[in-house]
Each structure stands twice: as C-alpha cells, then as structure tokens.
C-alpha positions in Angstrom: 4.9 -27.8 -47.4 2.6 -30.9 -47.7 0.9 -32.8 -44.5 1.1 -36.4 -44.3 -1.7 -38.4 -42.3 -1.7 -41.9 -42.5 -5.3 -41.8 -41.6 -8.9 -40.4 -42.1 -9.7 -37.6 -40.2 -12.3 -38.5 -37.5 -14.1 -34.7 -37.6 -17.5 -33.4 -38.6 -15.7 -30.0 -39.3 -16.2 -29.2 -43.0 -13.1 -26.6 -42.5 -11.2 -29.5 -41.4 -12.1 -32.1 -44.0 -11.9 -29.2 -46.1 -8.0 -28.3 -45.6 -7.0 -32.6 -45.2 -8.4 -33.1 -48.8 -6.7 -29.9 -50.1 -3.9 -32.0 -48.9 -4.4 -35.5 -50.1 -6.0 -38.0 -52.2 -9.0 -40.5 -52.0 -7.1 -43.3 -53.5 -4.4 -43.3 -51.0 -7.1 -44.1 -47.8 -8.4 -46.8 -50.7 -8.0 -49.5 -47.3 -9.8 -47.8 -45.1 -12.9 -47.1 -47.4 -16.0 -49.0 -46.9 -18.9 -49.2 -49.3 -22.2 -47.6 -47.7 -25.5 -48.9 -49.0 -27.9 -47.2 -47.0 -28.2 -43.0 -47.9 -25.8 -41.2 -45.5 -27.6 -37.5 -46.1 -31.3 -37.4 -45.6 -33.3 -34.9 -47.4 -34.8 -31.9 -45.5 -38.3 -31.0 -45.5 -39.0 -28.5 -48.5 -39.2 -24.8 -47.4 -40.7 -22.6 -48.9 -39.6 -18.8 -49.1 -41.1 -15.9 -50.6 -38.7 -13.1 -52.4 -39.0 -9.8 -54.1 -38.6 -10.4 -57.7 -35.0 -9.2 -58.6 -33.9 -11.2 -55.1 -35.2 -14.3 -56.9 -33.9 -13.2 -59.8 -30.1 -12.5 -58.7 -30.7 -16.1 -56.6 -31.3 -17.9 -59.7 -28.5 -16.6 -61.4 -25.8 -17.2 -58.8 -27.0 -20.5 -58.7 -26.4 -21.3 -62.4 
C-alpha cells in the first residue's frame, strides 16, 4: 500500500515527517524545494552533566 501526496507536508511532527518520507522521495518535491542560506537549527547552549563512571561509559558506547 503506498501514499501518494502531491505535496510537502506542512507539520513540525517528526512522527509525521517521519512516516511521509518512509513513503516518498526528495527528488519528486524537487519544484517545491528552495535553497536556504541562513542556518535553519541554531545551536543550544552547552550543558554540562555529571555521570557515574560506567553511565558515561555505556553513554559513550551507545553513541559510537
């Protein structure tokens, strides 16, 4: 069973853009893209957390 959408989705749900890109492909909306030149995601401000050892440790390694 595959959706059709002759359009972008107009959502800030990451489950929804999730499941519509499951379902299609960038280079069919190629129209409607626009290049962006300024950044789109700012960067948080650092936060620092402090972890018992093998917490760090397990973090690190589910991160690589």
């Amino acid at each position: 069973m595959t959706k059709t959408m002759n359009k972008l989705p107009e959502t800030d749900s990451i489950k929804a853009l999730a499941e519509f890109w499951q379902m299609h492909d960038v280079t069919d909306f190629e129209d409607a893209l626009v290049e962006v030149t300024e950044p789109v995601l700012q960067r948080a401000e650092p936060l620092s957390v402090i972890l018992p050892a093998a917490d760090l440790a397990a973090l690190r390694a589910r991160a690589r």
